[in-house]
FIZAFI-956851 format. One record per residue (C-alpha): x, y, z. Coordinates in steps of 0.05 Angstrom, whole numbers, plus 32768, in hexadecimal, padded with zeros to 4 digits. Layout:
N
<pt><X>X</X><Y>Y</Y><Z>Z</Z></pt>
...
END
This chain:
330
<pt><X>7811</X><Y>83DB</Y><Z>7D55</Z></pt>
<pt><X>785C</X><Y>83DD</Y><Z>7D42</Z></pt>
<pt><X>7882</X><Y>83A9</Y><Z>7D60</Z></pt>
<pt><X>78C8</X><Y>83B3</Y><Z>7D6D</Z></pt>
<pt><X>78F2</X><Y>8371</Y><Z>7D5D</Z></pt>
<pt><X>792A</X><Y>8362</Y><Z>7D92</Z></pt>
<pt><X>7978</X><Y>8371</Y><Z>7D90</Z></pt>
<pt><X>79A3</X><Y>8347</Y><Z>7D5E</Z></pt>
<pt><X>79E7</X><Y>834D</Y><Z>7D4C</Z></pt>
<pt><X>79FE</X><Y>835A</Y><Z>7CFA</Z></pt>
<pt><X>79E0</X><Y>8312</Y><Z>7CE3</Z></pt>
<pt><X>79AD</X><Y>8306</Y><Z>7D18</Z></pt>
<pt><X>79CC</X><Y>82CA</Y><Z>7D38</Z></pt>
<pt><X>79E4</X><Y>82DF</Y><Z>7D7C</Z></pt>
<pt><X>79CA</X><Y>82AE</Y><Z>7D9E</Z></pt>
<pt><X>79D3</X><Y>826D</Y><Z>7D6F</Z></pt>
<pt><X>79EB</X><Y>822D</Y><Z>7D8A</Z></pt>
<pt><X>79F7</X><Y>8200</Y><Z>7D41</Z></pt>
<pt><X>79FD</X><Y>81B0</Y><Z>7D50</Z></pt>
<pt><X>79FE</X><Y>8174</Y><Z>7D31</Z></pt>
<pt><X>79F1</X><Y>812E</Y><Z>7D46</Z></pt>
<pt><X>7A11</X><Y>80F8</Y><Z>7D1E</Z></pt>
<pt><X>79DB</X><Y>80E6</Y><Z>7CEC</Z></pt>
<pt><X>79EC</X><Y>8118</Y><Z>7CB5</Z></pt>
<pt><X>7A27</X><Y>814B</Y><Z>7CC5</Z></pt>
<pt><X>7A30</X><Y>8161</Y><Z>7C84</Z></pt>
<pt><X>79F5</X><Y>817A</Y><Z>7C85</Z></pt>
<pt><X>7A01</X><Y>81A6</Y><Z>7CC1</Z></pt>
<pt><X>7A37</X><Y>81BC</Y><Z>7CA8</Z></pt>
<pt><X>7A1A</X><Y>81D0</Y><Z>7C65</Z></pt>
<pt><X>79E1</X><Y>81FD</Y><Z>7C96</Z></pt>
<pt><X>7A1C</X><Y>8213</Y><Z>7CB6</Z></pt>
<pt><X>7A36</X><Y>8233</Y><Z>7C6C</Z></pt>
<pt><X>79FE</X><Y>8253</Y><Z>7C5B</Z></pt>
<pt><X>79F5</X><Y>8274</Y><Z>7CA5</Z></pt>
<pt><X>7A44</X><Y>8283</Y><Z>7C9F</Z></pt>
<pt><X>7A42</X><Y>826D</Y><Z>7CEE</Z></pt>
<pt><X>7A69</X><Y>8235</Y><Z>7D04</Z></pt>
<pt><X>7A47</X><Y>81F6</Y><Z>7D22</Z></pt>
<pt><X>7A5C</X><Y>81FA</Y><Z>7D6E</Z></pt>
<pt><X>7A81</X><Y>81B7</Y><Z>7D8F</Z></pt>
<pt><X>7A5D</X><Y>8183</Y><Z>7DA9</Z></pt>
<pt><X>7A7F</X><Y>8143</Y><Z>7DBD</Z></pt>
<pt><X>7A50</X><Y>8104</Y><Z>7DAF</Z></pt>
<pt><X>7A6E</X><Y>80B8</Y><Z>7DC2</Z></pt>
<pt><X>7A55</X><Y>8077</Y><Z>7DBE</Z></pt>
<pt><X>7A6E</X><Y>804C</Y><Z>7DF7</Z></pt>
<pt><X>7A7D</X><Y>7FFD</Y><Z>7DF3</Z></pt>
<pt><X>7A43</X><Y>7FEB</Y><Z>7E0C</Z></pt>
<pt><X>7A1A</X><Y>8017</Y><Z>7DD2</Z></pt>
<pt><X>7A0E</X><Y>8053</Y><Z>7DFE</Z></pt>
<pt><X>7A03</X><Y>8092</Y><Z>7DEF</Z></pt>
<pt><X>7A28</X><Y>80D2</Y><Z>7E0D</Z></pt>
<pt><X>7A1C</X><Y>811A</Y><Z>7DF7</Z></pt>
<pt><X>7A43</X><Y>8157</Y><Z>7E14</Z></pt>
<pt><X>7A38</X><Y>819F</Y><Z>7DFA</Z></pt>
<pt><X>7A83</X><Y>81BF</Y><Z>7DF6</Z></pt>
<pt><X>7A68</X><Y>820D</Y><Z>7DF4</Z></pt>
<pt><X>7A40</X><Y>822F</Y><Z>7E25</Z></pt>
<pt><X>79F3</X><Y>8230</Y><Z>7E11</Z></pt>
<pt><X>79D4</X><Y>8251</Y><Z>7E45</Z></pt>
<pt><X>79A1</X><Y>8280</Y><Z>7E2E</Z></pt>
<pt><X>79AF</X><Y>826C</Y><Z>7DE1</Z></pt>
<pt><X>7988</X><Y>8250</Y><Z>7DAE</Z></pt>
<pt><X>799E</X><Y>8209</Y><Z>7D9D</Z></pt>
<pt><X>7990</X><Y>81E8</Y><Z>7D65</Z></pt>
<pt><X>799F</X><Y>81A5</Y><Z>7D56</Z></pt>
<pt><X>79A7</X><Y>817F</Y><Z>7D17</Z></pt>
<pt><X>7992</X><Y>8136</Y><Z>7D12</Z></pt>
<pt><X>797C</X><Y>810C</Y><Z>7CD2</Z></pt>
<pt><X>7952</X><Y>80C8</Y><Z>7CD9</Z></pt>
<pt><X>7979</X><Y>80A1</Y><Z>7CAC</Z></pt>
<pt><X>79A2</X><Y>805D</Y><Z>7CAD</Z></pt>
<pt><X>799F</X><Y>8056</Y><Z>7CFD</Z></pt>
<pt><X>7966</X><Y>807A</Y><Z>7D15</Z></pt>
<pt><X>7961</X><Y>805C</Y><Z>7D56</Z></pt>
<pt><X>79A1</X><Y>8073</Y><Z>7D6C</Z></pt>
<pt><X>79A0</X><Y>80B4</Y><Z>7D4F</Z></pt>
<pt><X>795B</X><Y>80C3</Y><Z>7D73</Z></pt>
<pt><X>7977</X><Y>80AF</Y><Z>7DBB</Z></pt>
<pt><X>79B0</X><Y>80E0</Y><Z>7DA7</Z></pt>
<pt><X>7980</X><Y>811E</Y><Z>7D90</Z></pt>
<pt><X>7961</X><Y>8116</Y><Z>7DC9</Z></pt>
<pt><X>79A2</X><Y>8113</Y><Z>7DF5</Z></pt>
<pt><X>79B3</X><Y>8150</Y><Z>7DD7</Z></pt>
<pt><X>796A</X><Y>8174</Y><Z>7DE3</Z></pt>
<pt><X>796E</X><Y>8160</Y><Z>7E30</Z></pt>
<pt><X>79B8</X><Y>817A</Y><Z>7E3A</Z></pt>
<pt><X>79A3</X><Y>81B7</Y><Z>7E1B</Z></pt>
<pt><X>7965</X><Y>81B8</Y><Z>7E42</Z></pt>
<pt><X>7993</X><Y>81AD</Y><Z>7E7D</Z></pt>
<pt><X>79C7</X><Y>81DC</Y><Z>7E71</Z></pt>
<pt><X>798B</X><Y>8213</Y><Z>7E6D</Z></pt>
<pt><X>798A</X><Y>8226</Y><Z>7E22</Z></pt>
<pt><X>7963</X><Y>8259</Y><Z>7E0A</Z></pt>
<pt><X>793B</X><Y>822E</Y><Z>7DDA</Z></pt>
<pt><X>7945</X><Y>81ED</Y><Z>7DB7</Z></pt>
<pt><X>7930</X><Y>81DD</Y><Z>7D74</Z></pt>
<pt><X>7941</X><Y>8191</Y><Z>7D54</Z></pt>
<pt><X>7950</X><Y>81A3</Y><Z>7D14</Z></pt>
<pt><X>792A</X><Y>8155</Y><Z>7CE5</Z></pt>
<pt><X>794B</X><Y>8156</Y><Z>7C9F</Z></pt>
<pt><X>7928</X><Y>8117</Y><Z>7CA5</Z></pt>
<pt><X>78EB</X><Y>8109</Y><Z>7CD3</Z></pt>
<pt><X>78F8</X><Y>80C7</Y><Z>7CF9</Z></pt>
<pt><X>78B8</X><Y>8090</Y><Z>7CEC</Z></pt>
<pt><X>789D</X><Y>80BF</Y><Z>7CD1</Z></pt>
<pt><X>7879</X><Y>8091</Y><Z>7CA6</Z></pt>
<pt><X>7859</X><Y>806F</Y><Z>7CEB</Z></pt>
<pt><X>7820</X><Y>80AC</Y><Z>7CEA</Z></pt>
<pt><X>77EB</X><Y>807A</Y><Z>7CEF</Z></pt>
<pt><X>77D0</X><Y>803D</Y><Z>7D0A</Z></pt>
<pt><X>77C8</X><Y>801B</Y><Z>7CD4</Z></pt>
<pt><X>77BD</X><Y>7FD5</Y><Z>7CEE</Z></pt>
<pt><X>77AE</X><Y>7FB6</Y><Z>7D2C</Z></pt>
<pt><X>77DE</X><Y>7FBA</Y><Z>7D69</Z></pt>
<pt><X>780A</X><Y>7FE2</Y><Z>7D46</Z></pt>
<pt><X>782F</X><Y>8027</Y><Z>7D69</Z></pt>
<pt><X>782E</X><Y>8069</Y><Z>7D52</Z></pt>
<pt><X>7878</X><Y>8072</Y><Z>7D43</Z></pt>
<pt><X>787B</X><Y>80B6</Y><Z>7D2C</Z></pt>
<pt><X>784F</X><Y>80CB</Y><Z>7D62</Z></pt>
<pt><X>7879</X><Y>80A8</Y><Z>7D9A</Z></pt>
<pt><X>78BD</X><Y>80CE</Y><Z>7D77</Z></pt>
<pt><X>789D</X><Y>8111</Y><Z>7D78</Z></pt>
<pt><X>7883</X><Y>80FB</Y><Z>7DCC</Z></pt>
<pt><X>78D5</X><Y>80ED</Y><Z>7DDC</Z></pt>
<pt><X>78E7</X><Y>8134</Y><Z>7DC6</Z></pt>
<pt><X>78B4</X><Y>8158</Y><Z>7DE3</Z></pt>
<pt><X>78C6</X><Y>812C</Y><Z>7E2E</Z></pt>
<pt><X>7912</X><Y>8141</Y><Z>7E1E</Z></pt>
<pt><X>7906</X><Y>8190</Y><Z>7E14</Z></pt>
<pt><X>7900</X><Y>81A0</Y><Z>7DD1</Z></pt>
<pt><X>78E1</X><Y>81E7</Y><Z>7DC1</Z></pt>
<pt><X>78D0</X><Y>81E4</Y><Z>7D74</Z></pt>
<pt><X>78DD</X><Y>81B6</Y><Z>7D37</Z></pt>
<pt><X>78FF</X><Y>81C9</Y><Z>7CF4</Z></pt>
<pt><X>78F3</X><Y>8199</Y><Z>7CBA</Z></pt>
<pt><X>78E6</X><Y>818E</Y><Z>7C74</Z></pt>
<pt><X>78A7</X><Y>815D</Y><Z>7C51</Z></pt>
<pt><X>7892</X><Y>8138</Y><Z>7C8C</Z></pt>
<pt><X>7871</X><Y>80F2</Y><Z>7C6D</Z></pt>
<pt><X>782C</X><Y>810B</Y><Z>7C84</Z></pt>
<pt><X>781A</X><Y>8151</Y><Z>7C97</Z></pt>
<pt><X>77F9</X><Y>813A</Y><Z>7CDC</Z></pt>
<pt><X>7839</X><Y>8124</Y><Z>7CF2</Z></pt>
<pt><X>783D</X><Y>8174</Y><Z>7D13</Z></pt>
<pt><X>7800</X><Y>816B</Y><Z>7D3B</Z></pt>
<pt><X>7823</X><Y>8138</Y><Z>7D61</Z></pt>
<pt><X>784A</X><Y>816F</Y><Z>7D7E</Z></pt>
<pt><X>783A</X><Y>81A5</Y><Z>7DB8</Z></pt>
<pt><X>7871</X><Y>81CB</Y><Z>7DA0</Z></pt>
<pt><X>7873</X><Y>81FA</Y><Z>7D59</Z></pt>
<pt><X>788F</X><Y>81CF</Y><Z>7D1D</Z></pt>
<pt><X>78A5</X><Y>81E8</Y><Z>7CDF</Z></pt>
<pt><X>78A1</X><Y>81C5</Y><Z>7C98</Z></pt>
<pt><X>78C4</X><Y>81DE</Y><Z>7C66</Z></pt>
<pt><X>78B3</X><Y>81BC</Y><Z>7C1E</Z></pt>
<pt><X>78E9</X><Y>81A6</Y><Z>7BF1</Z></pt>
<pt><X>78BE</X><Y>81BF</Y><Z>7BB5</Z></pt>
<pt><X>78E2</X><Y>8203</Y><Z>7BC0</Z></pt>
<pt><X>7920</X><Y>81E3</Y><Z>7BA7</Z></pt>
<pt><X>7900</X><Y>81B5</Y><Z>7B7B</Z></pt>
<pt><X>78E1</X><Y>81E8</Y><Z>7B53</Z></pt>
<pt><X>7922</X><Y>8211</Y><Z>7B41</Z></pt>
<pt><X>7939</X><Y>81C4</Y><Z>7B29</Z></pt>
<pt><X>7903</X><Y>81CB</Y><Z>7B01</Z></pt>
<pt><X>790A</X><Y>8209</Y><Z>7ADF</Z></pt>
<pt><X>7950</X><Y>81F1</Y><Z>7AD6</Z></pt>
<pt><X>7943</X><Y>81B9</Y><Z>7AA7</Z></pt>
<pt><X>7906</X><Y>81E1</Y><Z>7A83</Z></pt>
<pt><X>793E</X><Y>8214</Y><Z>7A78</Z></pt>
<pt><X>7971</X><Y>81E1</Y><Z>7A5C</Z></pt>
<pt><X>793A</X><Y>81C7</Y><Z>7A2E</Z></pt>
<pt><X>793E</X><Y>817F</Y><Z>7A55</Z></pt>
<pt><X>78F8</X><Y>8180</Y><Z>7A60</Z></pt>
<pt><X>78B6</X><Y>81A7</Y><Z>7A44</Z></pt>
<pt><X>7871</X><Y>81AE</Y><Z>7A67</Z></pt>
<pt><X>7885</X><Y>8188</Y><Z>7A9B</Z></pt>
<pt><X>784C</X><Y>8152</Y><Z>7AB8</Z></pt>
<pt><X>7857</X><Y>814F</Y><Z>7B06</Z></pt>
<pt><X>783D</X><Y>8107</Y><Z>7B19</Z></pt>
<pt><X>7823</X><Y>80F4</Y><Z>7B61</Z></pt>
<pt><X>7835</X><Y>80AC</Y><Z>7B6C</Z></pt>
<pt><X>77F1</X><Y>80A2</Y><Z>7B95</Z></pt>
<pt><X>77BC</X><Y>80CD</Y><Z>7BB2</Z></pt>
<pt><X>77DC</X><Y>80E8</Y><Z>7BE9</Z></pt>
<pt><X>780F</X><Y>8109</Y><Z>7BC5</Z></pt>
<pt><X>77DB</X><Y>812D</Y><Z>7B9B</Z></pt>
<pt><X>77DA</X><Y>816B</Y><Z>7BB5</Z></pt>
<pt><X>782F</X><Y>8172</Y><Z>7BB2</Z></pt>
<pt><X>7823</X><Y>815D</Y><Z>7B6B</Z></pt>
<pt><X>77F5</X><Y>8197</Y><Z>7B60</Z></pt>
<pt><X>7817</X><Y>81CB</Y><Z>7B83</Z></pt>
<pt><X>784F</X><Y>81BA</Y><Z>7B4D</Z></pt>
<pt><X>7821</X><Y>81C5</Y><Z>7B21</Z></pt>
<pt><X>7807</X><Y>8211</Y><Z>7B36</Z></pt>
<pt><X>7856</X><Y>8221</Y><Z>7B45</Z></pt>
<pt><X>7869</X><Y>8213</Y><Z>7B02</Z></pt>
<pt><X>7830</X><Y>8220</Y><Z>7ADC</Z></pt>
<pt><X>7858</X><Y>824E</Y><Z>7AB1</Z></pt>
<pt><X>787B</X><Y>821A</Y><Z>7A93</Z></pt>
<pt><X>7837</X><Y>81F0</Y><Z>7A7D</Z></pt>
<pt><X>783A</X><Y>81BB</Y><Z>7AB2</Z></pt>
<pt><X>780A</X><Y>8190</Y><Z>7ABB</Z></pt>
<pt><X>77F7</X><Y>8158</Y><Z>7AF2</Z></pt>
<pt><X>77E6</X><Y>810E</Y><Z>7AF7</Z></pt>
<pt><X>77D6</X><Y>80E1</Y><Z>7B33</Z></pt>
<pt><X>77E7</X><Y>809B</Y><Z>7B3C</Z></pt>
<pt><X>77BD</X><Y>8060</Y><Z>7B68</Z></pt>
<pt><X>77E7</X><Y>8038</Y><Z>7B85</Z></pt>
<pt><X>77DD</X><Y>7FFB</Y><Z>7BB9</Z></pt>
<pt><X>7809</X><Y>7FD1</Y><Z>7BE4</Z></pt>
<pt><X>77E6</X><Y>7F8F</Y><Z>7BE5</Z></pt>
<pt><X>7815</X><Y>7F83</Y><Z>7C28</Z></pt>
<pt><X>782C</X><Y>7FA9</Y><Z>7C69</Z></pt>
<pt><X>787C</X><Y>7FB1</Y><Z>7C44</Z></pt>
<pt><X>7895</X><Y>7FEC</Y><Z>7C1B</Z></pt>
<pt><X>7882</X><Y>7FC1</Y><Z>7BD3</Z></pt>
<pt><X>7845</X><Y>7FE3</Y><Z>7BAE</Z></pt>
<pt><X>781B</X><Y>7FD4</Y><Z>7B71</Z></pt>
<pt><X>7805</X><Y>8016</Y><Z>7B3D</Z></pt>
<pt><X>77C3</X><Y>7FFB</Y><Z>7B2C</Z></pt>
<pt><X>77B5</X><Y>8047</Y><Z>7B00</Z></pt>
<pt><X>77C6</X><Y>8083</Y><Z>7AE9</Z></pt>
<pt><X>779C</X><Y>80BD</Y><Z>7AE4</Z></pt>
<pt><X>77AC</X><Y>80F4</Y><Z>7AB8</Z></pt>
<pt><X>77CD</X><Y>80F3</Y><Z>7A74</Z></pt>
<pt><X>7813</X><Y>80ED</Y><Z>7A69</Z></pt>
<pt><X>7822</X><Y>80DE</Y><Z>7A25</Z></pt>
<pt><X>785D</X><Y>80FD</Y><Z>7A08</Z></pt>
<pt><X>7868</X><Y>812A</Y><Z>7A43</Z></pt>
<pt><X>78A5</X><Y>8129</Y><Z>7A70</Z></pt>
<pt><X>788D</X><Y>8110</Y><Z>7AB0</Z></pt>
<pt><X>78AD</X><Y>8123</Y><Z>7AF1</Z></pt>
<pt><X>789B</X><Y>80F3</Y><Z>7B36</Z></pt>
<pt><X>7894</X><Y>8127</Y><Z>7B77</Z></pt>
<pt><X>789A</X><Y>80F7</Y><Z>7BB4</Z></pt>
<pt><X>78B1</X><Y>80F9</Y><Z>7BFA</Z></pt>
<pt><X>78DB</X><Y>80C5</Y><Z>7C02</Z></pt>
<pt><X>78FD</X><Y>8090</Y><Z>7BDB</Z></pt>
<pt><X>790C</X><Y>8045</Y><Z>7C07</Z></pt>
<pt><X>7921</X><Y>800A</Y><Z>7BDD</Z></pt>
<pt><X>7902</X><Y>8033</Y><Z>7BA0</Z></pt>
<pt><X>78C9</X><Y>8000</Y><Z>7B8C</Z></pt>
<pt><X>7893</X><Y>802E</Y><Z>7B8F</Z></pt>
<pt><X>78B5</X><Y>8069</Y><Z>7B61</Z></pt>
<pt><X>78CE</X><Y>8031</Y><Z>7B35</Z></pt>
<pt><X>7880</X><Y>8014</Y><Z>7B32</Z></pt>
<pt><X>7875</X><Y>8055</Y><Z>7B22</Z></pt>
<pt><X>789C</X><Y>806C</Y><Z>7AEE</Z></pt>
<pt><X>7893</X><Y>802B</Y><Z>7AC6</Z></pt>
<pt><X>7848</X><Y>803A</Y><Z>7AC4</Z></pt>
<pt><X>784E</X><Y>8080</Y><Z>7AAF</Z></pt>
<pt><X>7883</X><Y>8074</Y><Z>7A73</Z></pt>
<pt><X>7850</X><Y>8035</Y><Z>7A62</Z></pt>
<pt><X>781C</X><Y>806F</Y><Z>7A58</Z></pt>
<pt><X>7847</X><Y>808E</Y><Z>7A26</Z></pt>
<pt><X>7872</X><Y>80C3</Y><Z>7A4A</Z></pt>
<pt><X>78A5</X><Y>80E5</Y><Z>7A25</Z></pt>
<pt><X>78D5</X><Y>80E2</Y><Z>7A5F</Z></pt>
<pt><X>78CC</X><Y>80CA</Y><Z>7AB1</Z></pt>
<pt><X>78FB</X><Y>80E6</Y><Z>7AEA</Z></pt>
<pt><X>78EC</X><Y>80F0</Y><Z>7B30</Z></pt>
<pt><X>78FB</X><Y>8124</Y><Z>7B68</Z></pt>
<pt><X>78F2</X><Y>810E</Y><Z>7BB8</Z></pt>
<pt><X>7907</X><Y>8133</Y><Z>7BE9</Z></pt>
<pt><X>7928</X><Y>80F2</Y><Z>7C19</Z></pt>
<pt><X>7953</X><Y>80C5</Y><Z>7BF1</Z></pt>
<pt><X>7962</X><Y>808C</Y><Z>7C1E</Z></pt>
<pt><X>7966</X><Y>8062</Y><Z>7BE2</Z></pt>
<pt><X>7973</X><Y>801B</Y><Z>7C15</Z></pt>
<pt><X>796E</X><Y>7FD2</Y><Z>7BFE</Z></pt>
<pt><X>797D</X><Y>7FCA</Y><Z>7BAF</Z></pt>
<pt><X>7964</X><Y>8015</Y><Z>7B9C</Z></pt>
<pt><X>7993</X><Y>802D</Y><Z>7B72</Z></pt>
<pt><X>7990</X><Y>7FE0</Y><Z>7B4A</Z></pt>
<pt><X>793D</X><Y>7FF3</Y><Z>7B46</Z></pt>
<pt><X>7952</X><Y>8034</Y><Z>7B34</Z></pt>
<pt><X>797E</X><Y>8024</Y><Z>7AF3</Z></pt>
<pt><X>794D</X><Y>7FF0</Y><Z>7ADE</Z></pt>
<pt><X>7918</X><Y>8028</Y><Z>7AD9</Z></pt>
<pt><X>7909</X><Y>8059</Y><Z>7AA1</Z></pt>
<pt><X>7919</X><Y>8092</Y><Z>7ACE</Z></pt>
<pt><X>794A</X><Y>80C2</Y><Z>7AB3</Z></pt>
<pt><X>7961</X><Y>80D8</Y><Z>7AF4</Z></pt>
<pt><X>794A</X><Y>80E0</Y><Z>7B3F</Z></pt>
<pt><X>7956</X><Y>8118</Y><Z>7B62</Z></pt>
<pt><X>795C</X><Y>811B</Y><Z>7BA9</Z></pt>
<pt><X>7968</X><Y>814A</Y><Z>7BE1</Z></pt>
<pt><X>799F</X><Y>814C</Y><Z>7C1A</Z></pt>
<pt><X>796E</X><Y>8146</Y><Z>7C50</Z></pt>
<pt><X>79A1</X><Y>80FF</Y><Z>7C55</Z></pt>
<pt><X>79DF</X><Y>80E6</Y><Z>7C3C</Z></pt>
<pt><X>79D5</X><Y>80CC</Y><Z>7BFA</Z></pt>
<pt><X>79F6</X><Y>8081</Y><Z>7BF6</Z></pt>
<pt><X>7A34</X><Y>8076</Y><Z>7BD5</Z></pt>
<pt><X>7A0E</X><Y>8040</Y><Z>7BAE</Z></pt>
<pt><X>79DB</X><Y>8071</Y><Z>7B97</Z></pt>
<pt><X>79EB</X><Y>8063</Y><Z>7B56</Z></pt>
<pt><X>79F2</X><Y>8098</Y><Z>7B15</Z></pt>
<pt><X>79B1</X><Y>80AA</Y><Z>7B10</Z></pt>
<pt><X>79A5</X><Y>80C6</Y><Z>7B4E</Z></pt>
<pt><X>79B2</X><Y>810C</Y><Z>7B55</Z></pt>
<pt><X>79B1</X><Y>8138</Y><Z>7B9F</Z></pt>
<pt><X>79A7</X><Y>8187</Y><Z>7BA1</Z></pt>
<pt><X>79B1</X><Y>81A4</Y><Z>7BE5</Z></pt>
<pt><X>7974</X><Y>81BA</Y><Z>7C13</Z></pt>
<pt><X>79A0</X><Y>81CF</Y><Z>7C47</Z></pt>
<pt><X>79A4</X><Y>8223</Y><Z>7C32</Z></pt>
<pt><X>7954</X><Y>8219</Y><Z>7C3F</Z></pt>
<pt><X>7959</X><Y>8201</Y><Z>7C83</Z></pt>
<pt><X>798D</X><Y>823A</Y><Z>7C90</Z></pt>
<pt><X>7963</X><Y>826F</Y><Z>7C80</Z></pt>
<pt><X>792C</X><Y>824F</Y><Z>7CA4</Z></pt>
<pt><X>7959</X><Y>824D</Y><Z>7CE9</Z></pt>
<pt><X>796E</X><Y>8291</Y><Z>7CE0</Z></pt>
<pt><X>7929</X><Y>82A5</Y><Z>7CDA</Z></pt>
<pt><X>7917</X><Y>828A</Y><Z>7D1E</Z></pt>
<pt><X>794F</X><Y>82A4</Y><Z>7D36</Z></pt>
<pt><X>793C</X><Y>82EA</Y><Z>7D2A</Z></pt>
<pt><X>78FA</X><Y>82DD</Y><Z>7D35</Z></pt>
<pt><X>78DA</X><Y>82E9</Y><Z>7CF3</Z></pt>
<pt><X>78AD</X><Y>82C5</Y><Z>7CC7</Z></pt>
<pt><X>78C3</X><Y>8286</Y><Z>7C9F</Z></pt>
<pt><X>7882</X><Y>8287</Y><Z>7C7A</Z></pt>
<pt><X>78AB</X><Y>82A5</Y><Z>7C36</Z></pt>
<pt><X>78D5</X><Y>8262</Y><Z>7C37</Z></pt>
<pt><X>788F</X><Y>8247</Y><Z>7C25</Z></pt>
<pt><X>788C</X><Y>826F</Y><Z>7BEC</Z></pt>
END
């Protein structure tokens, strides 16, 4: 059976509404780029009081809106104003609505992990589905559950795809050789293998970290390291850096095991508290990070950002035109 796709104009974006919230606009803009379609007015305020008001400035009946909103630095306030933007979209009878998550809110509340504790993440993904959302569009949620919260489809793109060509990149400059991708605890095992099968043309190899956090804070202890690593250059794959304890921990254990050199690549570098102090007093040669938030201006040197943004651009025009995203995967 043939199926005949619908009507779309030269670039298949017809019927695109492009917004940002206030979180990250850069980033919007930099979708915007790669799309070569202009982000459409919105006018966001904050009253006295610390109130919220959204207004859409363009007509969105019948269009597809999608809305950009990053978790970072005030994520209370930047939820009430995604999902502000979601009901007046809702309400002004768009086509669809998609909440475009550089950066997935709580998302590392996936689990009750103590007593008389809430669900964050879950109670985020409830608030957008009670506002109107139609579909999420993100990148490395903290735990793969986090999209059976939803009712609605949610897309997770993986930072590895951009990773990877980083990768190549340095093997190519002769930086690094054989590459040893190194999971800073269990659960980042499988990331730390699929580096491994991606790359296995240049010789990489894969090591896995235990880690434990002897208290209910973001500080962690490495207690192991499985796999060798001596004289290899070592390369961290995480999701997310905080205060930068953990990948500091980290690296430290793996250059005490003999590495030849230790950097890290994480997709959400919100590098808070005294990261980028941690960072410089670590033996990593560099962290890179993506765009999925606005690095801080006290980042420091070694901290480097490559733009995800041309991935979630080609995954939006893919819904769009209502074709499979599963090569972004690839």
């Amino acid at each position: 059976m043939t199926i005949t796709p619908r009507n779309h104009d030269a670039n298949g974006l017809e019927r695109l509404i492009l917004v940002g919230g206030r979180s990250h606009p850069g980033f919007t803009e930099a979708i915007a780029t790669t799309l070569a379609h202009p982000t459409d007015p919105v006018r966001l305020r904050t009253f006295s009081d610390g109130a919220i008001e959204v207004k859409y400035e363009a007509n969105v009946r019948g269009r597809d809106v999608f809305i950009v909103q990053t978790g970072h630095a005030n994520p209370n306030d930047h939820h009430m104003e995604l999902l502000f933007l979601i009901d007046a979209a809702r309400r002004a009878s768009a086509r669809s609505i998609t909440a475009v998550l550089p950066y997935f809110p709580y998302g590392k509340g996936d689990k009750k992990d103590e007593p008389r504790v809430s669900i964050r993440a879950r109670v985020i993904a409830d608030t957008m589905e009670v506002a109107g959302v139609d579909r999420v569009l993100t990148v490395d949620l903290h735990a793969g559950q986090l999209q059976g919260f939803f009712h609605v489809p949610v897309d997770n793109l993986y930072a590895m795809t951009i990773f990877a060509t980083e990768v190549e990149r340095l093997a190519t400059a002769g930086t690094i050789n054989a590459p040893v991708f190194i999971a800073p605890d269990a659960g980042r095992a499988k990331l730390a293998r699929d580096y491994t099968r991606r790359l296995a043309h240049l010789g990489a190899g894969v090591a896995i970290g235990d880690k434990v956090r002897p208290t209910q804070d973001e500080t962690s202890e490495v207690t192991a390291l499985l796999g060798s690593v001596t004289g290899r250059d070592c390369i961290i794959v995480d999701d997310i850096i905080f205060t930068g304890g953990t990948l500091c921990n980290m690296a430290r254990a793996v250059h005490d095991a003999g590495a030849k050199s230790v950097r890290a690549m994480v997709t959400h570098g919100l590098l808070t508290g005294d990261a980028s102090v941690q960072i410089d007093g670590s033996p990593l040669a560099e962290v890179v990070v993506t765009d999925t938030v606005p690095l801080p201006a006290t980042a420091g040197t070694r901290v480097r950002q490559v733009s995800i943004a041309p991935l979630f651009a080609h995954a939006i025009r893919s819904i769009c035109e209502e074709t499979s995203i599963s090569r972004l995967f690839e």
